[in-house]
N, C-alpha and C positions, 0 to 999 in steps of 0.2 A: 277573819270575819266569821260569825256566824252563820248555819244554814239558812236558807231563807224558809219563812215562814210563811208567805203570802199565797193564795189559791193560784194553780200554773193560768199562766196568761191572764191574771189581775196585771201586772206590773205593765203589761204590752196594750192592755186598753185605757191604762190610766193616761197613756201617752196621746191618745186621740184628743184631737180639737174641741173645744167645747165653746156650742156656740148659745149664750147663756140671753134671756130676759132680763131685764130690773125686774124687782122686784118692791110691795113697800115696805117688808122688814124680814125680818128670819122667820114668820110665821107664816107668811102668805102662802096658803094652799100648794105646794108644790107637788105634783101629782105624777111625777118621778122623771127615770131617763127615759129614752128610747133611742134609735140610733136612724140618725137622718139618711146619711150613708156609710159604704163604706170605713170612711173614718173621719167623722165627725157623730157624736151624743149630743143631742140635743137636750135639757133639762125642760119642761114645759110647764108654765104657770099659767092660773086663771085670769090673772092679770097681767095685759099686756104693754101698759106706762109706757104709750103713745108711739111704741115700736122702738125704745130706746133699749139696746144692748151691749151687749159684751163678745169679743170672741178671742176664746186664748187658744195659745197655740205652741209647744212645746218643740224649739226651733232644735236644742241642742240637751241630750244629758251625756256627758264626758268621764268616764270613772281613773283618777289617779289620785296622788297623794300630796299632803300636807301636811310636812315637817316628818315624812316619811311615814305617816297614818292615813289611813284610808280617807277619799274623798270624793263629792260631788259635783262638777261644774253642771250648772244650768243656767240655762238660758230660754225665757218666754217671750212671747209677744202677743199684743191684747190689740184688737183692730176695736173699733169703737162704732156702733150704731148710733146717729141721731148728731149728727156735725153738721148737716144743710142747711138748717133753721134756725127759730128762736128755742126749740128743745135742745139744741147741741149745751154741748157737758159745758160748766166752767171750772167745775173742779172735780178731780180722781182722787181719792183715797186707794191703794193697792196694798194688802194687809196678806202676808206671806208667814207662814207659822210651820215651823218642824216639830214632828216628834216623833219619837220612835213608836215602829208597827208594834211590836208586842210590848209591853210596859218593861221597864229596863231600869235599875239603880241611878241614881242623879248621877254615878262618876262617868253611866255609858248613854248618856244624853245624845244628840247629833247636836251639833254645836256650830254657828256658822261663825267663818270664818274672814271672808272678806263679799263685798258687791258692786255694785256697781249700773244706773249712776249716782254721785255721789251729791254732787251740788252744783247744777245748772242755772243760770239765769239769763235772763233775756236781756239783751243789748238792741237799742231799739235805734235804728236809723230815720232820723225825724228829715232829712230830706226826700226820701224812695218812700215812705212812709212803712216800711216792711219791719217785724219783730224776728227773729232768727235767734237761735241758739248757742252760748258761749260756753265751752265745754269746760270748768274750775274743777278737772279732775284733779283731786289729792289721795295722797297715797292713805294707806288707812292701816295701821298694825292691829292683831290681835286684842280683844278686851275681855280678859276675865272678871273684870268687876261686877259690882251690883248693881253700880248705878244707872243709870239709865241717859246714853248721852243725851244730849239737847238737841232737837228739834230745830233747827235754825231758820228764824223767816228771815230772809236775807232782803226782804221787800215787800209791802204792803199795797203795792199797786201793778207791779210789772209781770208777766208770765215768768213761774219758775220749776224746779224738780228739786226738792227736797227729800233723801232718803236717810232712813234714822235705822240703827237696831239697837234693840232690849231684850233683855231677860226679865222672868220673874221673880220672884224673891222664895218659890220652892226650889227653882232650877237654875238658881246661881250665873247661868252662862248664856249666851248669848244665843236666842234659838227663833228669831223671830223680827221680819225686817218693812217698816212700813216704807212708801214710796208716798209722796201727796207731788201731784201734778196741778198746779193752782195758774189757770188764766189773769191772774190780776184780777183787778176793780173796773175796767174799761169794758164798755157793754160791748164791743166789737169783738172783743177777745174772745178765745175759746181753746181749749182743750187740743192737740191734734188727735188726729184718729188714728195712728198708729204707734205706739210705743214699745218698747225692746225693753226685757232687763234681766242680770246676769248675776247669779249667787255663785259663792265653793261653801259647801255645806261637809266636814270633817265627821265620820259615822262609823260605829261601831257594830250593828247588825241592820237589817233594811228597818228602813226608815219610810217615813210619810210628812205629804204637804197639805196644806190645805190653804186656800187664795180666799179671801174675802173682798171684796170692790165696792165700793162707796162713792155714788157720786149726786153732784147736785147741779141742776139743769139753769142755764141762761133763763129758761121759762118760770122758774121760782118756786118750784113745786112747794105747797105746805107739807110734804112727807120725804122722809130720806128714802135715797134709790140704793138695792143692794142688791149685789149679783153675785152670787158662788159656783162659781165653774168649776171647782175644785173643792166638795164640801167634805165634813166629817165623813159624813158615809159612801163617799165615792173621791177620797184622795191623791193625788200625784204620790205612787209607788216608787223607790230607790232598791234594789237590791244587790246592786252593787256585778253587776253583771248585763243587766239590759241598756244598750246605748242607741241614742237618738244621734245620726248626724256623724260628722268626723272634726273630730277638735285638731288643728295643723300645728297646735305648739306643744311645749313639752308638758308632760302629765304629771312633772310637779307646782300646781297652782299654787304654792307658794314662791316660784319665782317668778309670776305673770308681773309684767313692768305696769305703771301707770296706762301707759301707749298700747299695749295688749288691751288695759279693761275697756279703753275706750274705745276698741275697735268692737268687741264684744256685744257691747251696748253702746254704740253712735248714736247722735243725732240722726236725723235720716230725713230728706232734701224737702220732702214737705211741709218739716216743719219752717221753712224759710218761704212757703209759698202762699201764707195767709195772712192777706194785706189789710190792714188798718183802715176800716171801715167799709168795707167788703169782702164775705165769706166767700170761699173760691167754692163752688157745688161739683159734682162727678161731674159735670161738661164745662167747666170753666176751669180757667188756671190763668197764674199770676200773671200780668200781663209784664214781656221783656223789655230791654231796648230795642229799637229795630235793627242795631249792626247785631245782634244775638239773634234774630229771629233768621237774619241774610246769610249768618256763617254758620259750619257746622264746630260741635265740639274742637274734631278733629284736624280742622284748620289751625288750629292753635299749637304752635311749638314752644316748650318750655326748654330751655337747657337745666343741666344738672352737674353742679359744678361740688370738687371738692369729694368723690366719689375714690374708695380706696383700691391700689392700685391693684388687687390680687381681683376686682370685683369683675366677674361677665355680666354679657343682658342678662341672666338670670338671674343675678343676684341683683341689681340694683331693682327691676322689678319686684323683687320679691320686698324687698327695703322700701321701695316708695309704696307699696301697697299698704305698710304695715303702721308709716310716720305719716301717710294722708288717709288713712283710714280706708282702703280701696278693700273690700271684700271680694273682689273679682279679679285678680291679678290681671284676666287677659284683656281689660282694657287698656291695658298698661304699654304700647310700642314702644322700643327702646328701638332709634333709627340710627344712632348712630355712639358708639362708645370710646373712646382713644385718650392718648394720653396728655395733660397740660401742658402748652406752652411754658408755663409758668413754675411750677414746682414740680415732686413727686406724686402727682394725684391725677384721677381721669375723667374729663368732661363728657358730657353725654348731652343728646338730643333727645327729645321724648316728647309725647301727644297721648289724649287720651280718647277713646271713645267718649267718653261721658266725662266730664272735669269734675273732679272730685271737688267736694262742698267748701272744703277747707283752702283750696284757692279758688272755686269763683264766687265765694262770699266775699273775699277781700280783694276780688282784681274788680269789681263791682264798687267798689269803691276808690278805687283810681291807684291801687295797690301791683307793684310787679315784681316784688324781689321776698322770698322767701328764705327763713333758716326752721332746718327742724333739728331739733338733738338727737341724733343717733346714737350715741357711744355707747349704751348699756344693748340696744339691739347687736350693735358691731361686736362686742364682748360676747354675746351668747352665743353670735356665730362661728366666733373663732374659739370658742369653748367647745362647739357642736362640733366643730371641725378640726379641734387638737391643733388649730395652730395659735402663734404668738399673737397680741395686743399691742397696738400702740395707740396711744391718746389722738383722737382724730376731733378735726372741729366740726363743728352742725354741717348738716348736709344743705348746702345753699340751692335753692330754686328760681331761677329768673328768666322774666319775657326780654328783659331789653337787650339783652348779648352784647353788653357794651364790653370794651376790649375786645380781645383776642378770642375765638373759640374756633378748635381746631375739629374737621370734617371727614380727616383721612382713613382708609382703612385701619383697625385696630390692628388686626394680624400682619400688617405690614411695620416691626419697628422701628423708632420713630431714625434707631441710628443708621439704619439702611436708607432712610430719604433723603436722595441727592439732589431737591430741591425744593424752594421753596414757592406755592401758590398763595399769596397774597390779594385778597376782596376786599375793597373798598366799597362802600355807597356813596348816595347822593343825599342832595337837599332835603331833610325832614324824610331819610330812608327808614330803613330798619335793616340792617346787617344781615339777618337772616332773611327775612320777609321778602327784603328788593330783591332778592336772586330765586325764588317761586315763579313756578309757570301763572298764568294767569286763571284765578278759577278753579286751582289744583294746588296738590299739596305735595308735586314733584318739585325738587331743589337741588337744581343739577349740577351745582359743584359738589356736592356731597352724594346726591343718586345715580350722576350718572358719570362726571369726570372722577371722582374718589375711585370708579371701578377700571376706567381707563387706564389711567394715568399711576396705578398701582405703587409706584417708588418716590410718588410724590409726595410733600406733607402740606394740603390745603387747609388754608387759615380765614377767616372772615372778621372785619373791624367794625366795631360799631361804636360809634359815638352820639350825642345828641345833639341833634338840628332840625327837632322838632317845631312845627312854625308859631303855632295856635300858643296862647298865653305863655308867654315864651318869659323868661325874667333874664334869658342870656344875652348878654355884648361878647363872645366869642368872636373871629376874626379866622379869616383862611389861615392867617400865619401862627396863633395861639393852636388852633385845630392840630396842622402838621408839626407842631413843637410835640405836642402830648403824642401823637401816633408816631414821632421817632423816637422818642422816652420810651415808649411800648415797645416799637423793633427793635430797640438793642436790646430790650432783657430778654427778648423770646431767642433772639440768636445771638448769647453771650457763649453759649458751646460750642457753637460751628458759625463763629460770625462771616466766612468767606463761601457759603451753601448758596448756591445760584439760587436767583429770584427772581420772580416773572409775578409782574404787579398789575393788577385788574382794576381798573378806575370808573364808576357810575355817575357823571356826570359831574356835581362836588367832591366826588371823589378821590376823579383824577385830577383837581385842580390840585389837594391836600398833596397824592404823591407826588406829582410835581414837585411844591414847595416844600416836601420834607426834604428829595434828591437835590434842590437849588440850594437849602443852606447848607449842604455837607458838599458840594461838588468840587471846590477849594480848598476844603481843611487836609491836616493831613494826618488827624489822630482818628481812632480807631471806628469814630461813626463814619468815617470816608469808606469801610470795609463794604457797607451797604451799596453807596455808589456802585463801587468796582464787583460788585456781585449781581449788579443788575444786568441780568440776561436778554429779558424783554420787559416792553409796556403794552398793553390791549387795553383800549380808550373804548368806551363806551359813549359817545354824546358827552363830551368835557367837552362845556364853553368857551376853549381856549381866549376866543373872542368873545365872550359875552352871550347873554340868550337873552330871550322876551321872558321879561317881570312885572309883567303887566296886571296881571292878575294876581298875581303873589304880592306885592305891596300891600294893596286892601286887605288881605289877610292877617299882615304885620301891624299894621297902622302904625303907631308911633312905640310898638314895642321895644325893647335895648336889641333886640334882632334885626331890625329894621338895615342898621349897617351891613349885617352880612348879608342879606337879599341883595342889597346894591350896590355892593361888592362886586356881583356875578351880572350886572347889566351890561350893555353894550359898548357900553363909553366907560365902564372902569377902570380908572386907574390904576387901582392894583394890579387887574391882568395885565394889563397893556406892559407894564413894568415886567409881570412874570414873565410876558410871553417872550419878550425880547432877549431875556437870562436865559432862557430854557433853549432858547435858536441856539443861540452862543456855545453853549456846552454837550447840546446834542449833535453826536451819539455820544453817549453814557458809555466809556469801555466797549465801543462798539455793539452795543446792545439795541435792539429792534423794535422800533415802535410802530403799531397798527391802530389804528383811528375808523372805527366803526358808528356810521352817524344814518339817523335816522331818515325817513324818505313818506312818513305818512304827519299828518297833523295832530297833535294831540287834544283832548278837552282839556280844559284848562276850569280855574278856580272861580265858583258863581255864589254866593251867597243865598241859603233858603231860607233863614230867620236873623234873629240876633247872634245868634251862638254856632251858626250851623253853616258850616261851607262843605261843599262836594265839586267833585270834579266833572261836573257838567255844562260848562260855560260854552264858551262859542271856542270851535278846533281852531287851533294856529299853531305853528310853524316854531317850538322852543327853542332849539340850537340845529339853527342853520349849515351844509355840509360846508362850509367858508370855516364857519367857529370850530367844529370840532373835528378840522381836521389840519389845525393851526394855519390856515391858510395856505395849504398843499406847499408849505416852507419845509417839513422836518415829518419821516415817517411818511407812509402812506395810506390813502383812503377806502374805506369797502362800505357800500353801502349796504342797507337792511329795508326790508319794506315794513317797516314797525313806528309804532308810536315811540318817543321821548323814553318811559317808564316800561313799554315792553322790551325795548332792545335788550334786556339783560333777564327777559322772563319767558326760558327755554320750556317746553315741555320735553318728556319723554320721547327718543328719537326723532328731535326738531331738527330738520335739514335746517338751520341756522345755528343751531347748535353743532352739527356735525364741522361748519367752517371755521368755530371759533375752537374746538377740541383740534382738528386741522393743523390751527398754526400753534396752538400751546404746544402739541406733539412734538413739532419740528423745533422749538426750542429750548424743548427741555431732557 
């Protein structure tokens, strides 16, 4: 590259903020810079059009190469004056122009090369009434032609991002990239107030930019608004040495993946917080659901399934930071990392400080199960890292933890665990969730028995038995069919590894009836039987519990059965219980019946749609029910409601009795 040619510390102030007026055209008296502070230039005009402005802000300049030629990444952001009112923008014009600082031959042109973003449009949820961002990043190769791509209005009515570039017909090459930001045709709509966007500009001596901005107001102005933050005579400088920021990927911009550009230039969470027929102003913001407003982000456990097996916390942080767009890795806890029951692969637990945009746009919509394609991030890192590739599938994200996911320490391998800890839930549980202290976000088979019990391999089951709009006929004996379908594949390796099985209510009804249909056979699902060590009951109905309030929640849904299934005068039980007398003890193996001793609230209706657990306390499974009627095993009581018995906090003497007898059995 050439010396640079630009006055010393031109290039270092061209990087300051500029916080710009409208203006009504390229004439309007402009009566120069001055410097507000520090570091921001102020440009000052005589006309001030209504206090609507501009502020850019130069986040990032990163100097590497393209196609092993020298190059630019940049990255701006323009915050927007005049969004509260009926002056807020409806449409941006953002007009970005290179050319070389001293005049240069057309063959040493600065020539852009890729940007980003590409073609956004709005996806409009007409139930929440809310307009959000859907990111149509495509890849984009080089164009040395003349022509001038096309401009694409993808919609005449709905908020979009349209980014085009062109050349002119002296300079053959592409040097020059519009962005049009258009609010639609709906008077509610408008512009957000802060926007991000990201070039690689390829240069052969220092170069320069110049920004022109165009906008036109809700309010209708008869004159166009123009603001130059960045004019002929006061430029954004390149010399190929001065850098803004720290760029974390590699500094060949020609291998940034689509999943790079759009971390680059995100959407960014505001724009999903301006709601359809109401401007949100600095002291308002979009109004939540109320379980959003009660929980924190960080209440929320995702698992991460499908995670490669060489991967630590660090690396999987660093990978979900990159496929959900997280610019902050350290919101990112990784609680828990080990290896699948199921294949070659490592499941992981994870929470975020803040929930990234990309799942709680879609869990806001009644969304829980995610895939993102990894495979080209997984190849760069075992490129970085000079080891081999194997084709791996999308990295899966999910709330419901249905099946199998395993809690135990990772540094413990999984062929040293000489036993097996098996969690079940209960009626309309959550597998992860029911086993949480109350109000907390400790989960003591994995925070605090995974550290105890160190040679153990604990597992938790989740199924659905959820009550509300239910479309399932499911059955206790359907249920225990698919959960021993699941136990024999997870212990096809060591089907004879002692197991000590943990039941919540419905829970331990299911392992009940998975142990009853195998307790007579004598092929190889009988292994599970004769493996069973212990059983720890948590409030299992053996005899039935009050459903009293759980019916009207059902009404005549195809669930309805299995609600009363688990009533007092069930036949089903009465049937199970009398098999399970019969064949208990299990290979001599120990059962313990832990029942409840406080009243629980139970189910009240607050609307049409809306039931809570604030009805009138009673009495759900009785110490007679769950603890088979002091016929088989013995009983300990707990001074806890129904749903707390199995929701230990952090050094819960209740917990310390139930870790107690696991110890001794395993």
């Amino acid at each position: 590259m050439e010396p640079d040619h630009n006055p010393d510390g031109a290039t270092e102030r061209s990087y300051l903020t500029r916080d710009t007026d409208f203006i009504k055209d390229h004439g309007a008296g402009e009566l120069g810079l001055k410097n507000a502070s520090d570091d921001i230039r102020v440009k000052a005009t005589h006309i001030e059009s209504l206090g609507l402005g501009i502020m850019g802000t130069v986040q990032l300049v990163s100097y590497g190469t393209w196609e092993g030629k020298p190059a630019c990444l940049t990255i701006l952001q323009f915050n927007h004056r005049g969004t509260t009112s009926a002056s807020a923008f409806r449409r941006i014009e953002i007009l970005v122009s290179c050319e070389p600082w001293i005049s240069q031959s057309l063959d040493r042109q600065p020539v852009l090369r890729n940007f980003s973003p590409r073609r956004q449009l709005v996806r409009l949820d007409h139930d929440r009434g809310i307009w959000g961002w859907d990111a149509l990043q495509r890849s984009w190769a080089s164009n040395e032609s003349t022509s001038d791509p096309a401009l694409v209005n993808l919609t005449q009515s709905a908020p979009s991002i349209s980014g085009s570039a062109w050349s002119n017909r002296r300079r053959m090459k592409l040097h020059q990239i519009s962005w049009i930001i258009d609010s639609g045709n709906k008077e509610q709509w408008q512009v957000p107030d802060r926007l991000r966007f990201a070039f690689v500009v390829q240069y052969y001596s220092t170069f320069k930019a110049t920004i022109e901005i165009n906008a036109k107001t809700r309010l209708g102005l008869p004159f166009p608004l123009i603001a130059l933050p960045w004019s002929k005579d006061d430029p954004l400088l390149f010399n190929g040495k001065t850098q803004i920021g720290r760029f974390a990927y590699t500094p060949s911009f020609d291998q940034l993946l689509d999943i790079h550009w759009a971390k680059l230039a995100p959407y960014l969470p505001e724009w999903d917080e301006v709601v359809r027929g109401k401007q949100t102003t600095s002291g308002e913001s979009a109004q939540q659901p109320e379980s959003h407003q009660k929980v924190s982000d960080r209440d929320f456990v995702y698992r991460v399934r499908r995670v490669p097996m060489h991967y630590e916390r660090s690396d999987l942080s660093r990978l979900l930071g990159q496929v959900l767009l997280v610019e902050n890795e350290e919101i990112i806890k990784v609680w828990s990392l080990t290896t699948s029951p199921y294949r070659s692969e490592k499941i992981a637990t994870v929470t975020f400080d803040q929930i990234p945009g990309l799942l709680m746009k879609d869990a806001e919509r009644g969304k829980n199960e995610w895939q993102f394609e990894a495979k080209d991030l997984l190849k760069e890192a075992h490129y970085m890292e000079r080891t081999s590739y194997t084709e791996t599938p999308p990295i899966a994200i999910d709330t419901n933890f249905l099946g199998f996911t395993p809690l135990h320490l990772a540094e413990v391998p999984e062929s040293d665990c000489n036993v097996d800890i098996i969690a079940v839930t209960g009626l309309g549980g959550h597998a992860f969730g029911s086993w949480k202290s109350r109000g907390g976000s400790h989960m003591w088979l994995r925070d605090s028995l995974a550290f105890d019990l160190p040679g153990i391999r604990i597992l938790v089951y989740g199924f659905d038995s959820h009550l509300g709009k239910s479309d399932s006929f499911q059955s206790i004996s359907s249920i225990a069919d698919q959960f021993q379908d699941s136990l024999r594949a997870i212990r096809s390796k060591d089907p004879r590894r002692p197991i000590i099985f943990i039941g919540h209510s419905l829970g331990g009804l299911i392992i009940k009836q998975a142990l009853l249909s195998k307790a007579h056979d004598n092929c190889t699902d009988s292994d599970i039987v004769k493996a069973t060590y212990a059983i720890l009951f948590f409030g299992v109905p053996s005899q039935g519990m009050n459903i009293e309030s759980i019916i009207p929640m059902v009404g005549d849904q195809p669930n309805r059965a299995l609600v009363e299934s688990l009533s007092k005068v069930s036949e089903t039980l009465i049937t199970q219980q009398a098999a399970f007398v019969q064949v208990f003890p299990l290979n001599g193996s120990e059962l313990i019946c832990f029942y409840e001793t406080r009243q629980s609230p139970t189910a009240e209706r607050k609307d049409a749609s809306k039931w809570t657990m604030t009805g009138e306390p009673a009495v759900l499974v009785d110490p007679f029910s769950a603890t088979h009627g002091s016929t088989v095993g013995f009983g300990l009581p707990m001074h806890r409601t129904h749903s707390d018995l199995v929701k230990f906090a952090a050094q819960d003497e209740d917990y310390e009795r139930v870790d107690k007898d696991e110890s001794r059995n395993s």
